[in-house]
C-alpha positions in Angstrom: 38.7 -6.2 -21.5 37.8 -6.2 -17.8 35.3 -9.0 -17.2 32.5 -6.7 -15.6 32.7 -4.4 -18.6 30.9 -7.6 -20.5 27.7 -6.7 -18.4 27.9 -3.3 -20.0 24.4 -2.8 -22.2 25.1 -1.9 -25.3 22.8 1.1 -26.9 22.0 -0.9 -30.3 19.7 -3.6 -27.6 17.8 -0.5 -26.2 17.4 1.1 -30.0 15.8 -2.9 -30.1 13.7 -2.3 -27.1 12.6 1.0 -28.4 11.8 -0.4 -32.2 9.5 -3.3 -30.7 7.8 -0.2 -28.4 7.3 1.8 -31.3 6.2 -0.5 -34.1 2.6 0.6 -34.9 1.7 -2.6 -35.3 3.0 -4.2 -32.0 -0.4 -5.8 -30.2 0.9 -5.4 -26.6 1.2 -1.7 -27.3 -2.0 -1.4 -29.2 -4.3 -2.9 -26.5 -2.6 -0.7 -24.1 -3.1 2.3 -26.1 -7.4 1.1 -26.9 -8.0 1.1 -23.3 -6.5 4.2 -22.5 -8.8 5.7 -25.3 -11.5 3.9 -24.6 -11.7 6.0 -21.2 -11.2 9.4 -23.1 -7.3 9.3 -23.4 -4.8 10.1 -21.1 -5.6 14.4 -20.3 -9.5 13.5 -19.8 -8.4 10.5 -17.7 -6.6 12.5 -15.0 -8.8 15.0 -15.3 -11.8 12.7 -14.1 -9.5 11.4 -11.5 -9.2 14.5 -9.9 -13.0 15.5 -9.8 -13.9 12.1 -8.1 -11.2 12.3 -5.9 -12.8 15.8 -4.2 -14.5 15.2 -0.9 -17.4 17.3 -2.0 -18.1 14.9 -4.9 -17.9 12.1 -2.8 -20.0 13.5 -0.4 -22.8 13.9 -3.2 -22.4 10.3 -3.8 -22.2 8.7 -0.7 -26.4 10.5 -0.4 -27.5 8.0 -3.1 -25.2 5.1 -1.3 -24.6 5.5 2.2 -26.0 8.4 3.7 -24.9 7.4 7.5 -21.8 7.6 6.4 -21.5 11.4 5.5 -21.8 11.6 9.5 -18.7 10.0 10.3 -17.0 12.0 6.9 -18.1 15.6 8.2 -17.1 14.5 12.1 -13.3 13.5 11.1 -13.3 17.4 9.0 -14.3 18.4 12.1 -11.9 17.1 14.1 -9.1 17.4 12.2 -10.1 21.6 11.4 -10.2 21.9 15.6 -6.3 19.9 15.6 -8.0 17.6 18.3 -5.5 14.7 18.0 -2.3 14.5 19.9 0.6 16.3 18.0 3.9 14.7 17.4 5.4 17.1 19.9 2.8 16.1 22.4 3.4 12.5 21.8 7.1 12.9 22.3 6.8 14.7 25.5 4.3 11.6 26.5 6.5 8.8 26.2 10.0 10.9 26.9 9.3 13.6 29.0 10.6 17.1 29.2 14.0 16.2 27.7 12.4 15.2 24.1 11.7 18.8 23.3 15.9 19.1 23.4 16.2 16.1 21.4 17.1 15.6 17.6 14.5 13.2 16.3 16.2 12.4 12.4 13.3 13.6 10.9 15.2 12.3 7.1 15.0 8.6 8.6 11.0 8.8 9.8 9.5 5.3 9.2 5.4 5.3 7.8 3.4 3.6 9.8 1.4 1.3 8.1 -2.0 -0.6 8.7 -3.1 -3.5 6.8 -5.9 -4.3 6.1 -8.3 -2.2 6.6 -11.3 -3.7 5.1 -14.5 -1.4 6.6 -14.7 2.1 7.2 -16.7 1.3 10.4 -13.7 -0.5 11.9 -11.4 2.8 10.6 -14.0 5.2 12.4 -13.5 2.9 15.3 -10.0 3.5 15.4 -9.9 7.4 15.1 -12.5 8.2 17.5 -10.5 5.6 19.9 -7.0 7.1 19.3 -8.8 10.6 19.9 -9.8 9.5 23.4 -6.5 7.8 24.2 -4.2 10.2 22.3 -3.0 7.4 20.6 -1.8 8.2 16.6 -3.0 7.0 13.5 -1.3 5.2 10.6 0.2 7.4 8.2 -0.6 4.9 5.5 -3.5 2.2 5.0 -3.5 -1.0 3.0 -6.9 -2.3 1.8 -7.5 -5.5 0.7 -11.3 -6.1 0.0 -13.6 -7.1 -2.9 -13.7 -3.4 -5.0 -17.2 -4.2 -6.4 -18.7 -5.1 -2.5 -17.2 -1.8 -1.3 -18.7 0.0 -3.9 -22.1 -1.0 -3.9 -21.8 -0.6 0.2 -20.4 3.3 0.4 -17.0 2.0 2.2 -15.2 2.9 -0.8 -16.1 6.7 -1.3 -16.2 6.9 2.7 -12.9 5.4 3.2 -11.7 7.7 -0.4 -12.8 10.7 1.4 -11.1 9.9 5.0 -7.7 9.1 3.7 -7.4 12.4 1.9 -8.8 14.1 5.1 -6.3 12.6 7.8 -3.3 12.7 5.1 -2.7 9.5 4.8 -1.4 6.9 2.1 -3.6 4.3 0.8 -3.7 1.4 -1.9 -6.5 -0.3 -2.6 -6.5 -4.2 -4.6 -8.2 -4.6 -7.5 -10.3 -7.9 -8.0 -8.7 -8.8 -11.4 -6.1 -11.1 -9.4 -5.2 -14.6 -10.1 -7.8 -15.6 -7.1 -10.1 -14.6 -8.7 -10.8 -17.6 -11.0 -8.9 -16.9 -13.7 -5.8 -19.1 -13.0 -6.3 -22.7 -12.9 -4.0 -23.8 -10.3 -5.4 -22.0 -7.6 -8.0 -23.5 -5.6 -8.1 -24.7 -2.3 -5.5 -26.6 -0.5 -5.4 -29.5 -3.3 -4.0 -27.3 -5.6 -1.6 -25.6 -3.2 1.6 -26.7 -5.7 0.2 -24.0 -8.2 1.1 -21.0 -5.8 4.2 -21.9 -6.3 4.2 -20.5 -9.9 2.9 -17.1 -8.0 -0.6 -15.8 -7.7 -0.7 -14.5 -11.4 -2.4 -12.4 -14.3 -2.7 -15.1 -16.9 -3.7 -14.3 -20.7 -5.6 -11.1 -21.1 -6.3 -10.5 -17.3 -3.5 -7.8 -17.4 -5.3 -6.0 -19.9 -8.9 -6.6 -17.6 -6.6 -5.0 -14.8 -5.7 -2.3 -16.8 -9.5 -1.8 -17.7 -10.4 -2.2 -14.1 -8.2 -0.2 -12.8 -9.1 2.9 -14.8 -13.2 2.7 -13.8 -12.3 3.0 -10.4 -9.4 6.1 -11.3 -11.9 7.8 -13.8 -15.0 7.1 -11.2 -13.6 6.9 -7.7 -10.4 8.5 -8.0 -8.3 5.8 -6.4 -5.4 6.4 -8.0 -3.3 3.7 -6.0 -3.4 0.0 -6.6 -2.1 -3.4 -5.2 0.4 -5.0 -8.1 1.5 -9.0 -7.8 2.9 -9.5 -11.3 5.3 -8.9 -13.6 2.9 -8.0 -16.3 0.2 -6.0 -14.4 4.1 -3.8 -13.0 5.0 -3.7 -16.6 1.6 -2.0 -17.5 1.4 0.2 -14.6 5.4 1.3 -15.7 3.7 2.2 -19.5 0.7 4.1 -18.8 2.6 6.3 -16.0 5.0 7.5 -18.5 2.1 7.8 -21.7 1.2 10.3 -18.9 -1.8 8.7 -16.9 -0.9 9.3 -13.0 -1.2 5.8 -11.9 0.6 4.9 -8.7 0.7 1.1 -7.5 2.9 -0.8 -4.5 4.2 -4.3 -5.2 2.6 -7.1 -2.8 4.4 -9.2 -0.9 3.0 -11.7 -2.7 5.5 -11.2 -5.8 7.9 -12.6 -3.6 11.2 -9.9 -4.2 13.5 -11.3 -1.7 16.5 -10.7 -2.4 18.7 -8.2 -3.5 19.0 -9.4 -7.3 15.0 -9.7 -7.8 14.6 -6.0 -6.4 17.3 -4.3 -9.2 15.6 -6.6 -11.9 12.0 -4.1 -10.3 13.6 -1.1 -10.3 15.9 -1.3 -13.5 12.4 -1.6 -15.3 10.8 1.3 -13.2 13.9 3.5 -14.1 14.4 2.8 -17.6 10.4 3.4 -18.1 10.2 6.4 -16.0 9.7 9.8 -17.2 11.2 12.6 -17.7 11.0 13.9 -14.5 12.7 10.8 -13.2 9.4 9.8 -11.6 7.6 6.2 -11.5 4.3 4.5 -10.9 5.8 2.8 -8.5 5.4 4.2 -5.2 5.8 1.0 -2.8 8.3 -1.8 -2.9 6.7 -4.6 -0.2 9.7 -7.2 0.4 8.7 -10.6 0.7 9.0 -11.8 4.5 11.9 -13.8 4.0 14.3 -10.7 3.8 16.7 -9.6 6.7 18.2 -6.0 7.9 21.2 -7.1 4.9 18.6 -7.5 2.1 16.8 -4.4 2.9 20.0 -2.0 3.4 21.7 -3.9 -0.2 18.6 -2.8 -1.9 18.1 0.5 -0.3 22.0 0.8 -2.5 19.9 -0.1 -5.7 17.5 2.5 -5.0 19.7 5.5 -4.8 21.8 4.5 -7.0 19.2 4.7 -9.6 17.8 7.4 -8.5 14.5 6.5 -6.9 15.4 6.8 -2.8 12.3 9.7 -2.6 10.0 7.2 -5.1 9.8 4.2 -3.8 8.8 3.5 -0.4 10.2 0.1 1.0 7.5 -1.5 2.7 8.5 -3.9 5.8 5.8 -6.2 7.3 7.0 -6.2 10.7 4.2 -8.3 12.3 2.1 -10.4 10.2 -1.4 -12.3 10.8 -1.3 -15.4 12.8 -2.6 -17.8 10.4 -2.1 -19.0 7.3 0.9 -16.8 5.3 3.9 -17.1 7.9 5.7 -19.3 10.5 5.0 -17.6 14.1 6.3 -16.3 15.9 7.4 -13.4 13.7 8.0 -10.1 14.9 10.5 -8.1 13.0 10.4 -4.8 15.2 13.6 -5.6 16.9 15.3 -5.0 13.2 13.8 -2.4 12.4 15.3 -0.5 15.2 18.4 -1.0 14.2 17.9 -0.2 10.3 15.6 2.7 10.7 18.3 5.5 10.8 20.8 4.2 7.9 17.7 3.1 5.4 15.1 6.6 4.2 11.4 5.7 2.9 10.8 2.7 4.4 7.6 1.9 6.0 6.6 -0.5 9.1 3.8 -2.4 7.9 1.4 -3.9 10.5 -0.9 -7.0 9.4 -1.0 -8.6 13.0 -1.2 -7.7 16.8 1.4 -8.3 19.0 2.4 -12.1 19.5 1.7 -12.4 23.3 -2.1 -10.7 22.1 -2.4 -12.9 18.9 -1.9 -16.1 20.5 -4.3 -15.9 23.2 -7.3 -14.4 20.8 -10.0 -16.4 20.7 -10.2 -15.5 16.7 -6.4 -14.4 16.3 -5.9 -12.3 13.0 -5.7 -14.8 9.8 -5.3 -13.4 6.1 -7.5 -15.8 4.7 -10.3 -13.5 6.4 -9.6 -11.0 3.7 -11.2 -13.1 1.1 -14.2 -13.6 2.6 -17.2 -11.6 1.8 -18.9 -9.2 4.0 -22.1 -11.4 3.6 -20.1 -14.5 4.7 -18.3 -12.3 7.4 -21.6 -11.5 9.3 -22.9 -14.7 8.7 -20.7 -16.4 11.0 -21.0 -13.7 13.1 -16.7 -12.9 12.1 -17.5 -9.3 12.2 -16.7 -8.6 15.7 -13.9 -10.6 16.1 -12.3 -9.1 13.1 -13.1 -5.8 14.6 -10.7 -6.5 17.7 -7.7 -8.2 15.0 -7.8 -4.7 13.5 -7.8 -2.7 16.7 -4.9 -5.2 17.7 -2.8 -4.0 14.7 -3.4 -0.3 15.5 -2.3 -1.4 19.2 0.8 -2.7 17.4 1.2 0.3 15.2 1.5 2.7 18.6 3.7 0.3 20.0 6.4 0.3 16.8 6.0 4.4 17.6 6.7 4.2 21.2 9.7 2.1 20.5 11.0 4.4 18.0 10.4 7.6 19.9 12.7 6.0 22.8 15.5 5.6 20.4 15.0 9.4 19.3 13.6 8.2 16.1 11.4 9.5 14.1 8.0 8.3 12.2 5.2 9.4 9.8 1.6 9.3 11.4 -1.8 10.6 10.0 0.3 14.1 9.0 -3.1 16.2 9.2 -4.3 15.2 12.1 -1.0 14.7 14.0 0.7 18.0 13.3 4.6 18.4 13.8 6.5 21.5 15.4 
């Protein structure tokens, strides 16, 4: 026998794997199965998803919450009905003159642009209304990081529901049933920083609370993408896609996949849990920072090869905050270049402003400002400081654009509002 044919799986240990799912007595399936019917089972569950997701619902709601906000909601249908923004083609002729309308932009290759995090739908309306004046383009896909109960009770969470559906965009939103929240008893401040090494976590039950969590906000918001930074939280979002619930989640950065083993372990599971279709919950595959072009172009093998190239988005953090989750200077835009036509679905994932900006910010961007509460926020007067980080990653954003467009590459910005040839 050829040595590699030892790693071959053998059917009786997936007839195992199958007995354990099926047993009718199996707890682990069970609790999955009482939440799902505790929300009205898996038909009624979509089907709530779908009327909370329509901006004429939310609209209704955001009177009893945030009235000011229905304002802003109604301007960016207005502007994006009239096809005010700049259009790709427009763009292109901008930064390239006459001689981009002859060229081939490889439109298979085009990398999302990606924002994170964008924590208040003020500092989003900010953005549009300035990329409007400066035909400048917005993300084709946002990352949002704040406190789901704060955002509800404000209106930023319809508002910001309503907008990305509007512009076309992408987003995730994160749960608060995360191992900062209390629930793991090595995290804490700085004297406990040894117990991050063991990753952020779901300990116990708290993958069942995300579970729960996660479908009040499908059934009653219609967010239907989450944030995911653990193996058992992935494993739950894998099951209740394929009972037929149309979860989609990204994996964090935080899980810490950085290398090319850890990333087929992910995807085998996604593969051999997805459905018929050969579709997933998972929809976005964030790399820990530590990867290089090798890493990501190794994986992007793994991907195809089992079939989920047009599933799973690899997400790239090309610049990151300042403070407090990276060494600076890091600025990964220079490899990205030179992977963005041999890897599809990848996105460019901007956390930061540009280093020579950052450094010279009197409040440079720091991801520890994501935990803070609004209340805390505008007590120590943060709120306009964190206004400018966030304008600085759009900045950044336009930038990663510019540099592709001059390489006759192409990229995925706000798609209805940024309309292509």
């Amino acid at each position: 026998m050829v040595v590699r044919e030892k790693l071959l799986i053998d059917d009786m240990r997936l007839e195992e794997i199958n007995k354990f799912l099926m047993n009718p007595d199996n707890p682990l399936i069970n609790n999955i199965l009482e939440i799902v019917d505790k929300y009205g089972g898996v038909d009624e569950i979509n089907k709530k998803a779908r009327e909370a997701r329509k901006i004429e619902n939310i609209l209704t709601k955001l009177e009893k919450v945030n009235r000011a906000y229905i304002k802003d909601v109604e301007w960016l249908i207005e502007q994006r009905d009239k096809g005010t923004y700049i259009t790709i083609d427009e763009y292109r002729r901008r930064i390239l003159g006459e001689k981009a309308d002859d060229m081939d932009f490889k439109e298979d290759y085009a990398i999302t642009l990606e924002i994170s995090a964008c924590q208040y739908f003020p500092f989003f309306m900010t953005e549009a209304k300035q990329a409007l004046e400066k035909k400048e383009l917005m993300p084709g896909r946002y990352i949002r990081v704040r406190n789901m109960k704060e955002q509800e009770k404000d209106g930023d969470l319809l508002a910001m529901t309503a907008a990305m559906q509007i512009i076309g965009a992408s987003w995730c939103e994160t749960l608060d049933t995360k191992g900062t929240d209390g629930s793991n008893i090595h995290l804490g401040g700085p004297e406990t920083i040894t117990g991050y090494f063991g990753g952020v976590g779901e300990p116990n039950d708290h993958p069942l609370k995300w579970l729960d969590e996660f479908l009040y906000y499908y059934t009653n918001y219609g967010v239907k993408q989450v944030l995911n930074i653990n193996p058992g939280t992935i494993l739950i979002g894998y099951m209740i896609h394929k009972l037929g619930v149309d979860i989609e989640f990204k994996i964090s950065v935080y899980m810490g996949n950085d290398n090319p083993y850890a990333v087929f372990w992910t995807l085998m599971a996604a593969r051999l849990l997805s459905r018929e279709d050969g579709s997933t919950s998972l929809i976005g595959f964030n790399f820990s920072n530590s990867v290089n072009n090798d890493t990501i172009m190794r994986s992007a093998d793994i991907r195809k090869a089992l079939g989920l190239e047009a599933n799973v988005r690899f997400e790239h953090h090309i610049l990151e905050t300042w403070k407090s989750i990276v060494i600076q200077p890091y600025d990964r835009r220079k490899e990205l270049l030179e992977i963005a036509d041999k890897v599809k679905n990848i996105s460019a994932k901007h956390e930061g402003g540009e280093i020579k900006v950052e450094e010279k910010r009197e409040h440079p961007s720091d991801i520890l400002d994501y935990f803070l509460t609004k209340e805390e926020i505008e007590e120590k007067g943060l709120m306009p400081y964190l206004l400018r980080n966030y304008l600085d990653k759009h900045d950044a954003i336009n930038n990663t654009a510019k540099a592709l467009t001059e390489k006759g590459l192409s990229f995925i910005a706000a798609p209805n509002l940024h309309h292509r040839r």
